[in-house]
N, C-alpha and C positions, 0 to 999 in steps of 0.2 A: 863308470858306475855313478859317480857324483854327478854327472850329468844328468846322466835319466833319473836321480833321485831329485836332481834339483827341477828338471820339466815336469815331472809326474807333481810335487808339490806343488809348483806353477799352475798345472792344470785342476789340480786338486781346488786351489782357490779361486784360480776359474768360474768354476763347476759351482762354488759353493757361494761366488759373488752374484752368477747366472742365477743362482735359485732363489736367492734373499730378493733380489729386483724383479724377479717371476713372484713370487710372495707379494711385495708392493706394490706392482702392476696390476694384482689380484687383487689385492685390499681397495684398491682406489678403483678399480673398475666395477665391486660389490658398491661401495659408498656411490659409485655416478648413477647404477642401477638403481638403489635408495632412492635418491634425489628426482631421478626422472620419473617413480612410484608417487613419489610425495607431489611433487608440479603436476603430475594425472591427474592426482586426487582432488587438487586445488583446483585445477582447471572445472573437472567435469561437476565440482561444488558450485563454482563460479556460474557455470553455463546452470545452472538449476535457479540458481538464486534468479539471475539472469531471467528466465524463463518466469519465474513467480512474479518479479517486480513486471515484465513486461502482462502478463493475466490480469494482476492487480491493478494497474494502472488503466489499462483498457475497459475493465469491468466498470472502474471507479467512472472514467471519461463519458463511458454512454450513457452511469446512469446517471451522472451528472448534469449532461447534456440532451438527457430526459428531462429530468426534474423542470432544467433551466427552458424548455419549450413548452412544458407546462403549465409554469408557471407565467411566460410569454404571451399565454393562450389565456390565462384566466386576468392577468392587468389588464389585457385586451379589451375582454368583453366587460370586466368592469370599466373603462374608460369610457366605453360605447353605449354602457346601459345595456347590454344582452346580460348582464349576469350582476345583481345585485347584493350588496352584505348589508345585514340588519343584524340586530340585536337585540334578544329578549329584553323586555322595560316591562317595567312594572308602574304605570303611572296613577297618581292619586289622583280619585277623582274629588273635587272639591263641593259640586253644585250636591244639596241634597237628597235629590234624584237623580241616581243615575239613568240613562238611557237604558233600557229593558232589552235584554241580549247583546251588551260590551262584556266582553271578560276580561278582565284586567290583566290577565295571568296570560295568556295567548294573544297580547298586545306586541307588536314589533314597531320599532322605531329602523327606519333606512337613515344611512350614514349618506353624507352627502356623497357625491362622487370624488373631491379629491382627500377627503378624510379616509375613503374606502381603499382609493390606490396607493396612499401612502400603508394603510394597514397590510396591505395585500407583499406593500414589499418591503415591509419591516418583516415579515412572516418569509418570505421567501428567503433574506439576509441568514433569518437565524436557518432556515432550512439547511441553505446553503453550507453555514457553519457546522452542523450535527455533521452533515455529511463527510466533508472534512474528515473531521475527528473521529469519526467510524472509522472513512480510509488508512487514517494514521494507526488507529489503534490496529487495525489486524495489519497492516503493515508489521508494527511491533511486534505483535505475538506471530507473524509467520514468518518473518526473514529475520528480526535481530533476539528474538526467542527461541528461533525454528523451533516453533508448535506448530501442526496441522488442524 
């Protein structure tokens, strides 16, 4: 009888060792489930953000690379003389008569040619920069704000 009382306790602790490690087996295999929810979640966040920077960047690219042939187009023709910049002037006139039909006020004065292509790309520069700064900004408010 001490026998079988002493195997059945044996088995008893067995049984009760088997269930505690079936308990932690369980707990850690909920916790790996957890875990591999969470890296989904990061992932499939990841692959969006992913997706938006690559939009943004292409958007930003062509119309950047519009702007920049644009603007390629208009040095151009100002270099060439196809395409002029003047500037309202108001000039005084000195002699006591003036010529009969001058308006002073719809007088234009032309820049010369390399005063004109430097203007043209001191204007493009700052273009250049606005645009920029546009990019960044909604860059900000749509990936490190996430606002839409």
């Amino acid at each position: 009888m001490k026998i079988l009382a002493a195997v059945a306790t044996a088995l008893a602790f067995a049984v009760l060792a088997l269930l505690w490690r079936a308990d932690v087996l369980s707990t850690r295999a909920e916790q790996a489930q957890q875990q591999v929810a969470t890296l989904t979640n990061a992932l499939e966040s990841r692959k969006k953000t992913q997706a938006l920077l690559t939009d943004l960047d292409t958007r930003h690219t062509e119309e950047l690379a519009h702007a920049q042939k644009t603007n390629a187009q208009l040095r151009a023709a100002v270099a060439t003389g196809q395409r002029r910049l003047s500037v309202a002037a108001r000039c005084p006139v000195r002699a006591p008569s003036a010529a009969a039909g001058l308006d002073d006020a719809a007088a234009r004065a032309e820049l010369d040619s390399a005063a004109a292509e430097r203007i043209v790309a001191i204007s493009n520069d700052g273009d250049d920069a606005i645009r920029a700064l546009t990019g960044l900004q909604e860059y900000v408010r749509r990936v490190c704000l996430k606002q839409e």
